[in-house]
Structures are given as C-alpha cells and as structure tokens.
TORKOLRO-386640 format. One record per residue (C-alpha): residue number from 1; residue in one letter; x, y, z. Coordinates in steps of 0.05 Angstrom, whole numbers. Layout:
N
{rec NUM 'A' {X Y Z}}
...
# end
This chain:
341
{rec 1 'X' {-492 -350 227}}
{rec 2 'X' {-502 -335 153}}
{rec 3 'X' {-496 -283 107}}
{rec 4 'X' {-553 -307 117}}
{rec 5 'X' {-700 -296 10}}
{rec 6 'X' {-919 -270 -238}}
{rec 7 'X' {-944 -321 -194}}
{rec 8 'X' {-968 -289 -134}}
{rec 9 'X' {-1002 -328 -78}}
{rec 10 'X' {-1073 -306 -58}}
{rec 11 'X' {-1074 -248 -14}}
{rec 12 'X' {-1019 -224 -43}}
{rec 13 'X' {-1002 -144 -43}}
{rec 14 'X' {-962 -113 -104}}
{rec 15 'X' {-929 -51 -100}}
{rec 16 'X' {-905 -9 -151}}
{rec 17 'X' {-844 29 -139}}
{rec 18 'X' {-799 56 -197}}
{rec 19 'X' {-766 4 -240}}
{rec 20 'X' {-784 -42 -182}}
{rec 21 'X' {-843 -93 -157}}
{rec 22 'X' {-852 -101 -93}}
{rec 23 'X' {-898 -172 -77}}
{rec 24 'X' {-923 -179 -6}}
{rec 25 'X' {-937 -248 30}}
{rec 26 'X' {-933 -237 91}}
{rec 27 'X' {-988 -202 126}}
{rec 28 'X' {-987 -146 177}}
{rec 29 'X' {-971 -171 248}}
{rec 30 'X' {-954 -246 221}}
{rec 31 'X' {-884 -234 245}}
{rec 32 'X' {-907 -220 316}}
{rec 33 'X' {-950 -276 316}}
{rec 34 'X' {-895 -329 297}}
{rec 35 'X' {-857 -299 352}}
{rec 36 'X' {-907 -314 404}}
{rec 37 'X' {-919 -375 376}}
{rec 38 'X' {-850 -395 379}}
{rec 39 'X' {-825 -372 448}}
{rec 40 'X' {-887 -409 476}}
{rec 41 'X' {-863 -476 443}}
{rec 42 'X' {-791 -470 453}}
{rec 43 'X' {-783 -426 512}}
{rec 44 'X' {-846 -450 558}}
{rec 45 'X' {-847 -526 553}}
{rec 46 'X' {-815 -552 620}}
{rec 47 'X' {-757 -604 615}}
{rec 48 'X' {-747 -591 540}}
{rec 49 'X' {-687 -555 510}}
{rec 50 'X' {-690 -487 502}}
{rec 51 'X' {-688 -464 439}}
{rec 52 'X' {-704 -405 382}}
{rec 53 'X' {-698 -399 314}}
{rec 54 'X' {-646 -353 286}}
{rec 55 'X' {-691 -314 238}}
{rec 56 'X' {-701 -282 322}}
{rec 57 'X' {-633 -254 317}}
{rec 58 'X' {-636 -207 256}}
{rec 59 'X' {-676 -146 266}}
{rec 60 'X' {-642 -76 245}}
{rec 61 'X' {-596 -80 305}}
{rec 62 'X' {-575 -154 296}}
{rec 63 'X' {-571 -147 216}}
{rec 64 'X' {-516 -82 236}}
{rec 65 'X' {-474 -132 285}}
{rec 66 'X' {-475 -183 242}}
{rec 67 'X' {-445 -139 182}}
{rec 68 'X' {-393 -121 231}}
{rec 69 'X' {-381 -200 245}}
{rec 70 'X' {-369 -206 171}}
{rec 71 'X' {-307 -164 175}}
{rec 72 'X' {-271 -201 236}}
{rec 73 'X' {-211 -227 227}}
{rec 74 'X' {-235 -292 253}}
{rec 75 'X' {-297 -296 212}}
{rec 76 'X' {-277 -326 149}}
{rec 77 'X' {-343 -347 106}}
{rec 78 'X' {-361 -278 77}}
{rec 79 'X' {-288 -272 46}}
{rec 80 'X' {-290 -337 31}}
{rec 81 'X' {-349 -340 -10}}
{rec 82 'X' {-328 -281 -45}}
{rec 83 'X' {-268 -310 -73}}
{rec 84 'X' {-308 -359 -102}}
{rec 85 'X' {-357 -309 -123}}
{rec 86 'X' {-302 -267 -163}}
{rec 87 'X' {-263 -319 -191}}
{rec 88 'X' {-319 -359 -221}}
{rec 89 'X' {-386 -324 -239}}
{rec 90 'X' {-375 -320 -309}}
{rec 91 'X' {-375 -403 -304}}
{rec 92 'X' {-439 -404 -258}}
{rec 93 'X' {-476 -358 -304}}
{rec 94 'X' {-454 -399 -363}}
{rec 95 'X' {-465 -465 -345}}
{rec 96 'X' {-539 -455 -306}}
{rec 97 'X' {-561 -412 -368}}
{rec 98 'X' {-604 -375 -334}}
{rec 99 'X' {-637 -309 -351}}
{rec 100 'X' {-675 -299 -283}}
{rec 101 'X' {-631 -291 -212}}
{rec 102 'X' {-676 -312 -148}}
{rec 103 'X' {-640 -295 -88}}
{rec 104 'X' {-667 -324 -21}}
{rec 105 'X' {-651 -279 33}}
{rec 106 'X' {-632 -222 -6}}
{rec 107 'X' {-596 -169 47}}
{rec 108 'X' {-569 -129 13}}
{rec 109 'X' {-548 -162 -48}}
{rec 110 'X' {-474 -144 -52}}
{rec 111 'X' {-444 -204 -68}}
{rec 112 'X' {-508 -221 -115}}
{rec 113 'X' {-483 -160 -157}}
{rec 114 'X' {-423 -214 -190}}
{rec 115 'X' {-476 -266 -210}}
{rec 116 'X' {-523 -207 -241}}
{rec 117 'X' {-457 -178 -266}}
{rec 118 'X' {-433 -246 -308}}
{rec 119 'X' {-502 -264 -329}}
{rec 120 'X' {-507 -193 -363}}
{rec 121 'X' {-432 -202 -392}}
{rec 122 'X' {-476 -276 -426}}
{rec 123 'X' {-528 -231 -449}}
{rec 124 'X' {-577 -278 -413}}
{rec 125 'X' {-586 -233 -359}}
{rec 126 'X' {-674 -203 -361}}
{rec 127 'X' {-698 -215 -288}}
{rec 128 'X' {-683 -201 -209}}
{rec 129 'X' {-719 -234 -151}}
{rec 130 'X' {-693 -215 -83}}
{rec 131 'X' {-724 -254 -46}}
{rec 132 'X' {-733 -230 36}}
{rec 133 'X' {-773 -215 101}}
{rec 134 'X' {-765 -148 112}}
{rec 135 'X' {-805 -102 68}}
{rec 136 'X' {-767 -46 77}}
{rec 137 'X' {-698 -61 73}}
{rec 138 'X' {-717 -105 12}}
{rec 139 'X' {-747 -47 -20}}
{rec 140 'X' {-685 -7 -11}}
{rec 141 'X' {-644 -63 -41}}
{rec 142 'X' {-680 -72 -94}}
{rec 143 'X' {-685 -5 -119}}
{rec 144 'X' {-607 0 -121}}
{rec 145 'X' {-601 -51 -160}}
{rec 146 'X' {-658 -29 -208}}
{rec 147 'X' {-622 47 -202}}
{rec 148 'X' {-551 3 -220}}
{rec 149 'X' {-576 -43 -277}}
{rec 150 'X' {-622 2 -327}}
{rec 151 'X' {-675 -45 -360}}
{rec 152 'X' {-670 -93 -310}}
{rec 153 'X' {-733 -129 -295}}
{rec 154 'X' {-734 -134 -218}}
{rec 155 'X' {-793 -161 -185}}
{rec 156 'X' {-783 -161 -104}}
{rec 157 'X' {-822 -217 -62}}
{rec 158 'X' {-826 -204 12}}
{rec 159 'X' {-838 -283 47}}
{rec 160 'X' {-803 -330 90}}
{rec 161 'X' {-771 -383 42}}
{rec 162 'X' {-800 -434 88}}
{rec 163 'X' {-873 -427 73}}
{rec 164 'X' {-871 -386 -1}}
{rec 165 'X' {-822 -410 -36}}
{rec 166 'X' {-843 -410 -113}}
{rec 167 'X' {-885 -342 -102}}
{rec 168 'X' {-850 -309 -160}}
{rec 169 'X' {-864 -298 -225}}
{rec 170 'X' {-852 -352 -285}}
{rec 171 'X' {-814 -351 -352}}
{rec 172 'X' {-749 -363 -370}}
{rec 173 'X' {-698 -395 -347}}
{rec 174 'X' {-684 -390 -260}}
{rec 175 'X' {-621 -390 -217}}
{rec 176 'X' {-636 -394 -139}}
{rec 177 'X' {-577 -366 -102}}
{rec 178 'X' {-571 -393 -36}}
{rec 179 'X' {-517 -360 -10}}
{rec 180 'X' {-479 -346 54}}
{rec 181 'X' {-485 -416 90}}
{rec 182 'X' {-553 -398 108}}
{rec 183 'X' {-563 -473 89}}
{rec 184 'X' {-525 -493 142}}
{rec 185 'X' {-577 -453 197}}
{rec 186 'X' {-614 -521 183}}
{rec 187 'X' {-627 -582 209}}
{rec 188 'X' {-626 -646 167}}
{rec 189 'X' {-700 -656 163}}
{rec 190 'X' {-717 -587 160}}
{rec 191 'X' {-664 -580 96}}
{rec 192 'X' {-695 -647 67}}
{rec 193 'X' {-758 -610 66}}
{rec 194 'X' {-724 -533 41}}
{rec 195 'X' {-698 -585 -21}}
{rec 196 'X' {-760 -617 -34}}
{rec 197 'X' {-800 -543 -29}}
{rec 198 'X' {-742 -518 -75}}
{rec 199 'X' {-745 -572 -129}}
{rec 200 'X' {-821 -572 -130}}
{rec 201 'X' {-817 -493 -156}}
{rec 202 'X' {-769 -499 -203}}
{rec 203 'X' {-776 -529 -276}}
{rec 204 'X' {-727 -586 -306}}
{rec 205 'X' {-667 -554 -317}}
{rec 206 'X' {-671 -500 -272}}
{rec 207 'X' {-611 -491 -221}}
{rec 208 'X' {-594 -479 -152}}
{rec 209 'X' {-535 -446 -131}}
{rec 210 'X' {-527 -468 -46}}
{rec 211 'X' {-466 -439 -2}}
{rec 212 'X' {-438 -483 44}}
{rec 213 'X' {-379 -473 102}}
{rec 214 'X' {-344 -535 94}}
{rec 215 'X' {-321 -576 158}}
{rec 216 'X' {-252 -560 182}}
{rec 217 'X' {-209 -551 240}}
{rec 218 'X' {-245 -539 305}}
{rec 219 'X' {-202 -493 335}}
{rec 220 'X' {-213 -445 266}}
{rec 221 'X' {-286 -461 285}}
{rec 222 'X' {-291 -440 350}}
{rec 223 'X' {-254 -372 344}}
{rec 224 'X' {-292 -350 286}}
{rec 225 'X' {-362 -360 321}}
{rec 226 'X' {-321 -333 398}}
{rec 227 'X' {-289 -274 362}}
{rec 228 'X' {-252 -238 425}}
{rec 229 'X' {-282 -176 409}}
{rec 230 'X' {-345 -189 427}}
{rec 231 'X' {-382 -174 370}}
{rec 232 'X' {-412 -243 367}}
{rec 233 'X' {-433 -252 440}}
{rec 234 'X' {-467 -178 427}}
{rec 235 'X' {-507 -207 370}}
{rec 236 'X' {-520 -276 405}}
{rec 237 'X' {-549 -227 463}}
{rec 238 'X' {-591 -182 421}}
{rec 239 'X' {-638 -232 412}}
{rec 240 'X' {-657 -220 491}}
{rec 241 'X' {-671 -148 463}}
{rec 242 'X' {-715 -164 412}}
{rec 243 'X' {-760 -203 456}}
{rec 244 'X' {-760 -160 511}}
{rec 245 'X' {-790 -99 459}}
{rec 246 'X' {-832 -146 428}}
{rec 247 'X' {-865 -186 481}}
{rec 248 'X' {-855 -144 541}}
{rec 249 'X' {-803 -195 572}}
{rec 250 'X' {-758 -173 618}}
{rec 251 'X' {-693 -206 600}}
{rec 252 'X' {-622 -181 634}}
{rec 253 'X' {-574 -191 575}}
{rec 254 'X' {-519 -187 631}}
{rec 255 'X' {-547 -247 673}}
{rec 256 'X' {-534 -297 598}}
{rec 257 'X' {-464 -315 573}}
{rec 258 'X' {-449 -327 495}}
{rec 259 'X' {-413 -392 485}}
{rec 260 'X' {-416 -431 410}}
{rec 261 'X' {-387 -491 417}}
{rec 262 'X' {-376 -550 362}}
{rec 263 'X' {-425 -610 366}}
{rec 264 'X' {-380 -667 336}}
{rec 265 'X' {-448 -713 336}}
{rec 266 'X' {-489 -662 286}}
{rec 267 'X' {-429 -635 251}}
{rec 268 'X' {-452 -559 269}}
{rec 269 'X' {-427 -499 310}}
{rec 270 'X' {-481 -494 364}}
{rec 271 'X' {-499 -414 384}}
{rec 272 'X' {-519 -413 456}}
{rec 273 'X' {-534 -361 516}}
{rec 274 'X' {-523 -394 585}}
{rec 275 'X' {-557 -366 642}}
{rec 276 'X' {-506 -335 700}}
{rec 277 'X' {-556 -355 743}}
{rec 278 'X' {-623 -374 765}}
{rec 279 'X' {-672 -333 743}}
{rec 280 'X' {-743 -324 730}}
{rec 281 'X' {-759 -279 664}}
{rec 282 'X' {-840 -261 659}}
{rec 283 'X' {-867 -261 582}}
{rec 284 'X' {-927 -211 597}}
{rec 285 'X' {-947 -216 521}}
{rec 286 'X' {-962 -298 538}}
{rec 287 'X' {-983 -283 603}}
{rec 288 'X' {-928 -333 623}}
{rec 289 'X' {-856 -337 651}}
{rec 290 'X' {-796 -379 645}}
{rec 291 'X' {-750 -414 686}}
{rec 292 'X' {-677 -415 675}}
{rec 293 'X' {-624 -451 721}}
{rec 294 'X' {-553 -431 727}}
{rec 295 'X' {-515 -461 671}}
{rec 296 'X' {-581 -472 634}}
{rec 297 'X' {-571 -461 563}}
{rec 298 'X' {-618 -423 505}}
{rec 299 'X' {-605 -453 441}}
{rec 300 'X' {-605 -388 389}}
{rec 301 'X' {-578 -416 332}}
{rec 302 'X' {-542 -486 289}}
{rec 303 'X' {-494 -475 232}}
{rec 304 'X' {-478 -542 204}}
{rec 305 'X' {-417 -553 172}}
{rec 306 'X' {-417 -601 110}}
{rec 307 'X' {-371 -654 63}}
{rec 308 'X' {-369 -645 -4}}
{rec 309 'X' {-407 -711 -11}}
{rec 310 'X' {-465 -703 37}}
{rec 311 'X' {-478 -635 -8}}
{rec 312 'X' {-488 -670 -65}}
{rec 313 'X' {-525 -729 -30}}
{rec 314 'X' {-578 -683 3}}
{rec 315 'X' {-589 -644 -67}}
{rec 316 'X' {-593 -713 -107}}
{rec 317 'X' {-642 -736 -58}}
{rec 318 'X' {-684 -677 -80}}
{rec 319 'X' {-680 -682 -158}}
{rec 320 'X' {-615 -637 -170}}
{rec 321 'X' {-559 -658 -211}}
{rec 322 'X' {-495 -628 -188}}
{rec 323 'X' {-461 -598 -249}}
{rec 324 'X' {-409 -564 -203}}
{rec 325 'X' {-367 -536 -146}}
{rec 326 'X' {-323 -504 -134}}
{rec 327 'X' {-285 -473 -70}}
{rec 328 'X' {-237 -420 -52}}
{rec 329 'X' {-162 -433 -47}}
{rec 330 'X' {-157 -454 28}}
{rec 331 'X' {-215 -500 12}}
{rec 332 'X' {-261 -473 68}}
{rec 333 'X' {-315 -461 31}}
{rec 334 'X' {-360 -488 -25}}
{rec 335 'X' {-411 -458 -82}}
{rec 336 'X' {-451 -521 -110}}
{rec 337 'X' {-486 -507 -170}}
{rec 338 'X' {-540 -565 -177}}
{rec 339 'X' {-593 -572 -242}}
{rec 340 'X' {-669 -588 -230}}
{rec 341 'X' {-679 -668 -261}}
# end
C-alpha cells in the first residue's frame, strides 16, 4: 500500500476551472479498457500466477478504506513520512531550488501542503502540478489548494505516471514528489524503467523527491499490512467489488481470505486474497471465467521495502545524484532527495 500522479501530449483536453488547469490524457473509457485488458492477462492465463495491479484497488470506496488504514495504530508510513515532512521541508525546498512542485499521485495533497508551504517561506515557490488519475477528485484537490495559496499557478494533469510522465508544462525549476512509498508498489524492472521515464522529463538539475518504507522487523511488517481490525483485509477485498461492477463478474468477497505476508527473496510485503475454496467466477464482460482452487492465491498488490543503499543505487543508475536523506527518528522511513545529472 501507498499513500500512494505547457507541454501537453496530442489529444490532450484542457479545462479551465478558476485559478486552476485541468489537462486531460486519458481518454474516455481508457480506464475500462486497461481493466479488461489486464484481468484477461493476469487472471485468465492457466498455470500462471494470479495477479492484478494495485492501481485495481483504489476507486472511491478503496481510496476511503485506505485513509482509514492510514490512521491504524499498526500502520506506521503515513506518520512516519510526516515527521520527516515537518521537520525538514524548509531543507528540501532549499536545497532542490525549485520553483515548480510536481506531485505524482496527488490524492489529496495534504502532506504536499509542507513542501508548497517551505518553498513559498524561499520565495521560490510559482507553480503546482498534481499530478493523478482521477479527474474528479484531482479537480477538487486542486482547487483547494488554488482557493489556499492566492497567485498560485496550478496546472492539474490527469495521466497514469506510467505512460505520461513529462506531460506538464516547462519553465523553471521542477521538484517531483514521490511520496507515500508508492515506489515501493514496484517491481525492480518496472522502477528501472519509472527512473529512466522520470530522468528523461526532467532537465539537469532538476530533482526528485522518492518516499521509501525502509526494511525492518518482520513482525512490525506483518501487523501493519494484517491490522486486526480488518480494515486492510476490507480494502484487499474491495478489489473483488470493483470488478464485479465493472466487468459483470460475480465474485463472493466471503469465499477469499486477506493474508500479506513478507517475501524475504524480493524484500516486499506481498498483498494477497486466497480462495476458501474452489470456485469458478464467470467474467461476462470477457466472455470468459476463471478457475480458482482452494488455497489458490490472487496476487493484488507488492510493497517493497528498501536499504538506504539500493535507493541511491537504483536512482544513480538513472542519472540522479543523491544530495540527501533523511528519516524520521525510529528510522522507518526515508525521504531521498536526488538531482537530475
């Protein structure tokens, strides 16, 4: 889990709201169509994991459960992250020098509101890019901040940060924010390429500012992604909703178990939903079903857990410089700020 996204590709629809530009790449049932897409490859292939992307879990109900994850007792990152936020903005803002904030996967952009906060207190501060898929709620956003910072320049882009990243406008001086461990949803070769994207839209000298849950003990691990409320497995599960309103599937939440477990191999909390039983689930939108065995396991979501070092190895590998880091007092968690070569 994670907190956890002018130049203007073609196609691209601008709206004008007050004090706010909205910039639309994503085009009317595209969403829908990635779903399909993806359920046939990763739900439909026989003798292959099972597996979805997380992006699956977060529509409005899944964004809700998820805020409610963030204030477990158990679930450490979001506080975390904050700490860091509140003790040292005034250093990221200073030493990036930026005058432009991109933040990939936007939310809501609470804890963005510190950065935007310390780069105003540098008078650098002349541009906002929440960057997200969801239209709406990133409209919403983005007009409270606009309503919160008078003069503000904010310039919304609505995209998936793996296909349109660089789709904002140019000039000045950028910070990406990263925040929320959203890095860490991930896989090596898929964040080799996120880097490589990330670098290639950026300009010498031009930062990146990546939150990352560093590794610790497992048994910390495991309760903060097996909360005993609930609240997780009900998030884990509500991915089973989505599909069933979306494709017409007939998923029984009831008949799949959450479990996350810690994969000592990959380094990464693993988010899975293991069938009670067997069971065969039709996908009348594919004109297919699936097959699951008892014990069989879906595979909703990874959230890798890093070293210091293999932070600053992956971002190196990509043309960054790390200029810092820094973590919170119990050392769980980092915020890498890293400078475009």
């Amino acid at each position: 889990m994670a907190d956890s996204k002018g130049q203007g590709g073609r196609g691209a629809l601008r709206r004008q709201a007050p004090a706010v530009t909205m910039e639309v790449h994503l085009e009317s049932g595209e969403a829908r169509r990635a779903l399909l897409a993806e359920v046939r490859s990763g739900l439909c292939v026989e003798g292959r994991l099972k597996e979805l992307s997380p992006k699956w879990l977060y529509d409005e109900r899944g964004s809700q459960l998820f805020d409610d994850i963030t204030r477990l007792p158990e679930y450490y990152p979001t506080r975390r992250e904050k700490e860091i936020l509140q003790a040292h903005a005034r250093d990221i803002a200073r030493e990036s020098g930026a005058d432009t904030l991109i933040e990939l996967g936007s939310g809501s952009s609470e804890k963005t509101r510190w950065l935007l906060d310390a780069m105003r207190a540098e008078g650098r501060l002349r541009r906002f890019i929440p960057f997200d898929v969801s239209e709406a709620f990133l409209r919403q956003a983005a007009e409270a901040v606009a309503h919160d910072y008078p003069g503000l320049e904010v310039h919304a882009v609505v995209g998936d940060f793996e296909r349109h990243l660089g789709r904002w406008p140019r000039g000045g001086r950028a910070l990406v924010a990263f925040l929320g461990g959203t890095i860490g949803n991930l896989k090596p070769p898929e964040r080799a390429r996120f880097y490589a994207s990330l670098s290639a839209s950026l300009s010498p000298g031009e930062g990146v500012l990546v939150g990352t849950d560093l590794l610790k003990d497992r048994a910390r691990l495991f309760a903060a992604y097996n909360d005993r409320q609930g609240v997780t497995a009900a998030f884990n599960r509500n991915v089973l909703h989505v599909l069933n309103h979306e494709l017409g599937a007939d998923f029984d939440p009831r008949a799949f178990e959450h479990l996350a477990p810690f994969d000592e191999e990959n380094r990464w909390v693993e988010m899975r939903l293991i069938s009670t039983r067997a069971q065969t689930v039709r996908l009348p939108a594919l004109r297919r079903h699936v097959n699951f065995a008892e014990g069989e396991p879906l595979r909703t979501e990874v959230s890798c857990k890093f070293l210091p070092e293999q932070v600053e190895a992956e971002l190196d590998a990509a043309g960054f410089t790390l200029a810092e880091r820094w973590t919170d007092a119990a050392g769980d968690f980092a915020l890498s700020l890293a400078l475009k070569r």
